[in-house]
C-alpha positions in Angstrom: -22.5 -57.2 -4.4 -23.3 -53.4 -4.5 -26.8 -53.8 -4.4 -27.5 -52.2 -0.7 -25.7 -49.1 -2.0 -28.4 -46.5 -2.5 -28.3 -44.8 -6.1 -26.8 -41.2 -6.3 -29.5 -39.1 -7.3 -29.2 -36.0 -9.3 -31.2 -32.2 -8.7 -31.3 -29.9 -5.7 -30.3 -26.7 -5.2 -27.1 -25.0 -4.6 -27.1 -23.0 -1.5 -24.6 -21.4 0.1 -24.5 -21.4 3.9 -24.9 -17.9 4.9 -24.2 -17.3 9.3 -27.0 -15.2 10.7 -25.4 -14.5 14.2 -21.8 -13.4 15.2 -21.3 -16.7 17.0 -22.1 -18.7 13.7 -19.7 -16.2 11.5 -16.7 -17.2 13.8 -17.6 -21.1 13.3 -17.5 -20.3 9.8 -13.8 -18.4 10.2 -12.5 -21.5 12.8 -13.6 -24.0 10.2 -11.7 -22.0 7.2 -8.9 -21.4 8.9 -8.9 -25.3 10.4 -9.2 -26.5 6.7 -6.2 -24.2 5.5 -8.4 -22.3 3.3 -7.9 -19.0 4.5 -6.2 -16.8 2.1 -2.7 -15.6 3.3 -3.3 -12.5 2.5 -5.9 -12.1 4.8 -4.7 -14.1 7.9 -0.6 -13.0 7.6 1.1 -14.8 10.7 -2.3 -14.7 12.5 -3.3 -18.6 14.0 -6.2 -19.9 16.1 -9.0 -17.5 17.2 -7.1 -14.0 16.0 -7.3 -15.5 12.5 -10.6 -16.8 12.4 -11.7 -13.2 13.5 -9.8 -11.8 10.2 -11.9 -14.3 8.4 -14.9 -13.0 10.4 -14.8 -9.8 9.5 -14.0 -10.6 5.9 -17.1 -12.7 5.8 -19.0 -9.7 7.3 -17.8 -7.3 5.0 -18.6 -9.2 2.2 -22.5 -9.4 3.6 -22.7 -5.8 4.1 -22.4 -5.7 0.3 -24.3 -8.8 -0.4 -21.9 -11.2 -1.1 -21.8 -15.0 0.3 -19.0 -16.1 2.9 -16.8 -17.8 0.4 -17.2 -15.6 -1.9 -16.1 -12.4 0.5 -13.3 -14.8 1.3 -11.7 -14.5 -2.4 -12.5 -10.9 -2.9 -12.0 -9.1 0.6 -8.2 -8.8 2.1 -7.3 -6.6 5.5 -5.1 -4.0 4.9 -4.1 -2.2 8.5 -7.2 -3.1 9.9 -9.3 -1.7 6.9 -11.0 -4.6 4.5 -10.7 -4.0 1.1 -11.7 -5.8 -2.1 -9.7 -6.7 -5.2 -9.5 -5.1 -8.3 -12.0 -7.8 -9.7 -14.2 -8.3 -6.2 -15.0 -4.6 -7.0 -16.6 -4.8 -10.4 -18.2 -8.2 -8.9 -20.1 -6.3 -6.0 -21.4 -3.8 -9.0 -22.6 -5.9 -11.3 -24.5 -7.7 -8.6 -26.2 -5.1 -7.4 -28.2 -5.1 -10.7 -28.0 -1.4 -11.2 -25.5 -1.5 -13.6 -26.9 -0.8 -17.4 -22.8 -1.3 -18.6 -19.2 -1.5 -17.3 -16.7 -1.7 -19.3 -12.9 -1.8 -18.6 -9.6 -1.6 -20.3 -6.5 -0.1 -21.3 -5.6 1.7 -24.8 -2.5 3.1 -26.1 -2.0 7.4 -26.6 1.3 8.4 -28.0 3.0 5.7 -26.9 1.8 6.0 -23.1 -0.9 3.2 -22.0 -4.4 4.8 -20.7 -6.8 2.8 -18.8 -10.2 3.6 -18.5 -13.5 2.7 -16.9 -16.7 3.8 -18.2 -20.0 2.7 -16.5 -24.0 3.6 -16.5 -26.5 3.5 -13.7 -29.9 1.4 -14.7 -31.9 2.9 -12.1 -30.6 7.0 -12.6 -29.7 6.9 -16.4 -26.2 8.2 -14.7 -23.5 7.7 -16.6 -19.4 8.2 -16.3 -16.0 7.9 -18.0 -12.7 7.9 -15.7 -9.2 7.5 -16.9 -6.3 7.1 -15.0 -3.1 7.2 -17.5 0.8 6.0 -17.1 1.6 9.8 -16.9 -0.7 10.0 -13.5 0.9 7.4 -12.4 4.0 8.2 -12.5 3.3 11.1 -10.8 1.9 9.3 -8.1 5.3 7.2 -7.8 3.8 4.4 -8.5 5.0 3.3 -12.5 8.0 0.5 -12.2 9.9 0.3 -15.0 13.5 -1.9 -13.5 13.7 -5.5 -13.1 15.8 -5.2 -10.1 15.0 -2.5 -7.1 16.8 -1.6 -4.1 14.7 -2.4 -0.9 16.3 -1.2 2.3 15.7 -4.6 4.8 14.9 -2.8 8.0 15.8 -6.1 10.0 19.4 -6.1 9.3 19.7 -2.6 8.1 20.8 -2.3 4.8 20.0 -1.9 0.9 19.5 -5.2 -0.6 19.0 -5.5 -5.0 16.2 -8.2 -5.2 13.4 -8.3 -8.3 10.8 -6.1 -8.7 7.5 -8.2 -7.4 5.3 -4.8 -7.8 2.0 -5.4 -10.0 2.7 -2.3 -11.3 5.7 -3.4 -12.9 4.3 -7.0 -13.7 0.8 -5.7 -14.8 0.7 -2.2 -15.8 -2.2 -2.5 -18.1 -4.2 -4.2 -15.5 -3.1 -2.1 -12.7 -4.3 1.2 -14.7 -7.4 -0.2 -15.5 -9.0 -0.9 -12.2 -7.4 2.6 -10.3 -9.4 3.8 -12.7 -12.2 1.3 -12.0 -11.8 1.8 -8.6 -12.5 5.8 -9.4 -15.0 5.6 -11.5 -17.4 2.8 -9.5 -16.3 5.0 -6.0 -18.2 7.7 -7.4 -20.9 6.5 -9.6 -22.1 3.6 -7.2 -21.1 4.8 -3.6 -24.0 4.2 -2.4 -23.7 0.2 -3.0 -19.5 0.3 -2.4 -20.2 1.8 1.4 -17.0 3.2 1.1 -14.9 0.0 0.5 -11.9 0.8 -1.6 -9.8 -1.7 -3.9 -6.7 -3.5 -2.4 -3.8 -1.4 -3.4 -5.3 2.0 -3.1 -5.9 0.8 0.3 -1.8 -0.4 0.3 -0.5 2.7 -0.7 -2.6 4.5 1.8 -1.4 2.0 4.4 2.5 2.6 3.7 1.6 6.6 3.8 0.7 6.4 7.0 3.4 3.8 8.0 5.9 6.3 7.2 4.4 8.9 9.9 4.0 6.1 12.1 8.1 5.7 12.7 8.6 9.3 13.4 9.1 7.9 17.5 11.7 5.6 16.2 13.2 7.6 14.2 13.5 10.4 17.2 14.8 7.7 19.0 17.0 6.7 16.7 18.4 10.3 16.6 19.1 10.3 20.4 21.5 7.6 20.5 25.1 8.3 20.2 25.7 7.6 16.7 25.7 10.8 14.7 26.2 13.6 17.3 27.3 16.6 16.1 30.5 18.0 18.4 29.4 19.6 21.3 31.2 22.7 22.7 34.1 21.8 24.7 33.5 21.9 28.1 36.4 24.2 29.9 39.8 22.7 28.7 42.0 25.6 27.5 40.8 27.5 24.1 44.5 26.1 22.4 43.5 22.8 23.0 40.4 22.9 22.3 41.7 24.2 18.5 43.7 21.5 18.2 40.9 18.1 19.0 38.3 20.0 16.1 41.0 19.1 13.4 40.8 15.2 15.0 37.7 14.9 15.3 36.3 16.6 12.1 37.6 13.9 9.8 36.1 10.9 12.0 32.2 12.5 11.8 32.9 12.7 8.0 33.5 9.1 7.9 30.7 8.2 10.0 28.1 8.9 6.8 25.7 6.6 7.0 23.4 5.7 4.3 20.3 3.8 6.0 20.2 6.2 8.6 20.4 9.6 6.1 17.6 8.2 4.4 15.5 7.7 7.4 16.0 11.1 8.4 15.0 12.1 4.9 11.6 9.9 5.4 11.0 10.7 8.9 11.5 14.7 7.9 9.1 15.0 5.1 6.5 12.5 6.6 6.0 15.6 9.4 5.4 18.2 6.2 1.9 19.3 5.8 1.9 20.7 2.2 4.1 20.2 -1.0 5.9 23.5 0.1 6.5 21.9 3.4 8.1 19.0 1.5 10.3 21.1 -1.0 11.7 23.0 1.6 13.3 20.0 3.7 14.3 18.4 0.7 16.4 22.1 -0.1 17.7 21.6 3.1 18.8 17.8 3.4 20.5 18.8 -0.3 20.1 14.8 -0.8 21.3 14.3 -4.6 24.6 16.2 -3.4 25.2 14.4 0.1 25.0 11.2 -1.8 27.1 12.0 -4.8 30.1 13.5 -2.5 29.6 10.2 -0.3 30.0 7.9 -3.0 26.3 6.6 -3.1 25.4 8.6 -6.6 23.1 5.0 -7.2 20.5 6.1 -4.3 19.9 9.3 -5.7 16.8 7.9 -7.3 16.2 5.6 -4.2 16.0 9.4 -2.1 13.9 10.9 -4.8 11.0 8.1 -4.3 10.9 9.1 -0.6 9.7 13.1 -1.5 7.1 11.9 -4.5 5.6 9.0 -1.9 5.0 11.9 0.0 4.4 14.4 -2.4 1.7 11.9 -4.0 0.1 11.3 -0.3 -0.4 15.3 0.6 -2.2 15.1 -3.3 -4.2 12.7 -2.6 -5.6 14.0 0.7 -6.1 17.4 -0.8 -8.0 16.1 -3.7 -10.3 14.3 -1.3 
């Protein structure tokens, strides 16, 4: 009966379809993102031609670095507009190069703190490296988790919200300190075969930094509207009188603390500081761990705290290059 059916025949070669033109890369994105393949992390709430572009310029990335279309497709993400690779697409793009002699990764315990390291030698140079990035860097950075549960403040409806920690750092610390300081180490020691690509959460972090100078409008605006005014002087009633509203209307700008809004200014204030004495100095003034104590909110203490070392970590890190 199946005798018309021609045999399947084994051999060939594997090959990868590889665009040539910019027209051919965006067939390549539409058909990805037609066949529901495109990672969500890379498309977000994008559809038609606006996420086959994302795609696009995934895929182009990934050739600038040597890499095939689907494979740029599960390493590369776009963070604010800037592509950057995973923690394991980074290592990949190295070791293909083939001018890697060795790479080796991993984390080890000192003292009871975890240390992760990244050691790596050129083949062609003979260069050779050893970074470490430890739990005690990163928790000066502000970026070690250590709680289950973390206040988020939900900016749609305004208010703190407990929900589990989904952080890698708090799910994978050991992985997490490994490639920051794979992503160090390879930076420098193959820069010239990264192009300046950078992994996905040093990109994040980098991302959320410049987010918070980004609401300083909104913030302002936020300011103008009649919420918190102070009392302004009293226009020309009788001094007497005048005596007598302060009393009444002292007690009623006392009661109006509120939280979301003090810890926006706080945010919006050091996000305009330029150095780490910039950032001391308005956090002296805003005197948060006291506001918060004497309004009854002694649990976001830590929550206010996070806001100066984001920043404190940011002005580091653009120092240091």
């Amino acid at each position: 009966m199946n005798s018309h059916v021609p045999a399947l025949t084994g051999g060939g070669n594997v090959l990868a379809i590889v665009p040539q033109t910019f027209e051919e890369t965006m067939r390549i994105g539409r058909a990805v993102v037609a066949s529901g393949l495109a990672p969500s992390a890379l498309i977000g709430k994008l559809e038609g031609d606006d996420a086959a572009a994302a795609v696009a310029v995934a895929i182009m990335s990934g050739a600038e670095l040597g890499l095939k279309p689907m494979v740029s497709l599960r390493s590369f993400t776009v963070i604010n507009g800037r592509p950057a690779l995973y923690g394991d697409g980074l290592i990949n793009v190295v070791r293909m190069s083939g001018k890697v002699a060795y790479l080796r990764t991993g984390c080890e315990e000192r003292g009871g703190k975890m240390v992760g390291f990244c050691e790596a030698k050129r083949l062609d140079t003979g260069e050779d490296k050893r970074v470490e990035f430890s739990q005690a860097d990163a928790e000066r950075a502000g970026l070690w988790q250590t709680k289950a549960v973390v206040v988020k403040w939900n900016k749609w409806d305004k208010k703190n919200e407990e929900k589990p920690n989904d952080s890698p750092w708090y799910r994978f610390p050991q992985r997490m300190l490994a490639w920051r300081a794979a992503g160090y180490c390879l930076r420098e020691l193959f820069g010239d075969v990264l192009g300046g690509i950078r992994d996905e959460f040093e990109v994040r972090e980098i991302a959320e930094a410049e987010a918070m100078r980004d609401i300083t409008p909104p913030a302002e605006s936020v300011e103008s509207k009649p919420t918190p005014p102070k009392p302004p002087k009293p226009p020309a009633p009788p001094s007497a009188k005048t005596i007598e509203a302060e009393p009444d209307e002292k007690p009623s700008e006392a009661s109006e603390f509120v939280l979301g809004d003090f810890l926006d200014e706080i945010e919006t204030a050091v996000a305009r500081a330029t150095d780490e004495a910039d950032v001391e100095e308005i956090w002296n003034d805003f005197d948060a761990p006291a506001v918060l104590e004497t309004e009854g909110h002694a649990d976001m203490i830590e929550a206010a705290f996070a806001i100066k070392t984001r920043r404190l970590a940011q002005l580091s890190t653009l120092n240091g290059g």
